[in-house]
N, C-alpha and C positions, 0 to 999 in steps of 0.2 A: 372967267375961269370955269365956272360950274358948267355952261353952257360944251367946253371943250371937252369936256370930263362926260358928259350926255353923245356926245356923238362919236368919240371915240369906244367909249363902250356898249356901242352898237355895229362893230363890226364882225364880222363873220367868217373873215379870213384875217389869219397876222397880218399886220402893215411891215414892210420891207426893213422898216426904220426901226421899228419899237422892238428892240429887245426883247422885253417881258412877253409883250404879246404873240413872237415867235418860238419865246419857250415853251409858254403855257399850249399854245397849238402843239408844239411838238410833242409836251407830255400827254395830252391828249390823244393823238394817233398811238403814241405808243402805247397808254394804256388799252385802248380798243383793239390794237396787235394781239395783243398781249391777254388780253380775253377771249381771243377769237383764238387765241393757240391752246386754252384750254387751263388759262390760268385765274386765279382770283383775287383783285388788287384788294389789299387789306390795309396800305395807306398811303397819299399822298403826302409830298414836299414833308415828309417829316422831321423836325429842326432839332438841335440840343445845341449845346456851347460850342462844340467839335464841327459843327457842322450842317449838311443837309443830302439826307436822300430824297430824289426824287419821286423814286416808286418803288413797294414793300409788295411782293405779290407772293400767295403760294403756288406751288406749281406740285398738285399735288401734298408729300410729305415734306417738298424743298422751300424753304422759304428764300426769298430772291428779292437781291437788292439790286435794283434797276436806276442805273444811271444814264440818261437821258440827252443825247447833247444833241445841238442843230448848227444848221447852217442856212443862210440865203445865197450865199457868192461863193462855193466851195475853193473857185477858183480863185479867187482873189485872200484870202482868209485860212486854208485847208480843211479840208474835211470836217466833216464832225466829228470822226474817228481816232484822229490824229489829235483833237482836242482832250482828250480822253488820257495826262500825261500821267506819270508813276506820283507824283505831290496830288493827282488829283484822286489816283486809284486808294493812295493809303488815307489822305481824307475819308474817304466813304468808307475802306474797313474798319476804322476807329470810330466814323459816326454809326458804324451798325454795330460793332462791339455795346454803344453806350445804349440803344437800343435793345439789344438783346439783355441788357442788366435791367434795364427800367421795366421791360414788360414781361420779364420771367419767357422766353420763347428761346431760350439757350436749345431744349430739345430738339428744334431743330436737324437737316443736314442744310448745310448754307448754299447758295451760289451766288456769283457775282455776274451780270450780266451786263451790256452797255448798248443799247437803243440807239440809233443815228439815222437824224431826220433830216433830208435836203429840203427844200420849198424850191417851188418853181416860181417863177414871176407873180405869177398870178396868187399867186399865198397856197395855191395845194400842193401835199403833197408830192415830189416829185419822185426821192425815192426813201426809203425805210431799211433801215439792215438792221436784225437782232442778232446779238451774237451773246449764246448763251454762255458761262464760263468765263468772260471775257480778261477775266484776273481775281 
């Protein structure tokens, strides 16, 4: 077991298979989007009982909660976009409500944005869509 646990986390691109590892890639790129658009990640996958954001960034004065979602088989599966249903949209407004009580940053102006990462065969990126606002 140890031995599988040593060479799987020596990969460099998600594996097709492994879930997690395609997530974490995919929060990856979008974070790096997401700095390159001029933003500053302030946290990841942050957790409470309600839930999990992905990604807390400010943009500027806006603080933005960046939900994240991927794909390998768009076609087989739908989008990542399409992933992205109204139980999953008000999860995240209720896990950032408990956020914003915990860490005093009510001053804020909020946005809700949603990240959608495809991978191509080969584990890179294939394509990326930000869609700021997203709900």
């Amino acid at each position: 077991m140890e031995n599988r646990d040593r060479v799987s986390s020596k990969r460099t691109s998600p594996s097709l298979s492994g879930r997690k590892a395609v997530g974490a890639a995919a929060e990856e790129a979008a974070a790096r989007h997401l700095a390159s658009a001029g933003c500053d990640i302030v946290v990841r996958n942050w957790r409470c009982r309600s839930g999990e954001i992905d990604l807390i960034a400010k943009d500027g004065e806006v603080l933005v909660f960046v939900e994240v979602r991927s794909r390998t088989s768009p076609e087989r599966y739908g989008t990542a976009l399409e992933a992205v249903t109204p139980r999953k949209r008000r999860q995240v407004r209720e896990t950032a409500e408990v956020y914003l009580k915990m860490t005093g940053a009510a001053g804020y102006s909020l946005r809700f944005d949603v990240v959608a990462v495809t991978f191509g065969r080969d584990g890179s990126v294939a394509e990326l869509k930000h869609i700021p606002g997203a709900f």
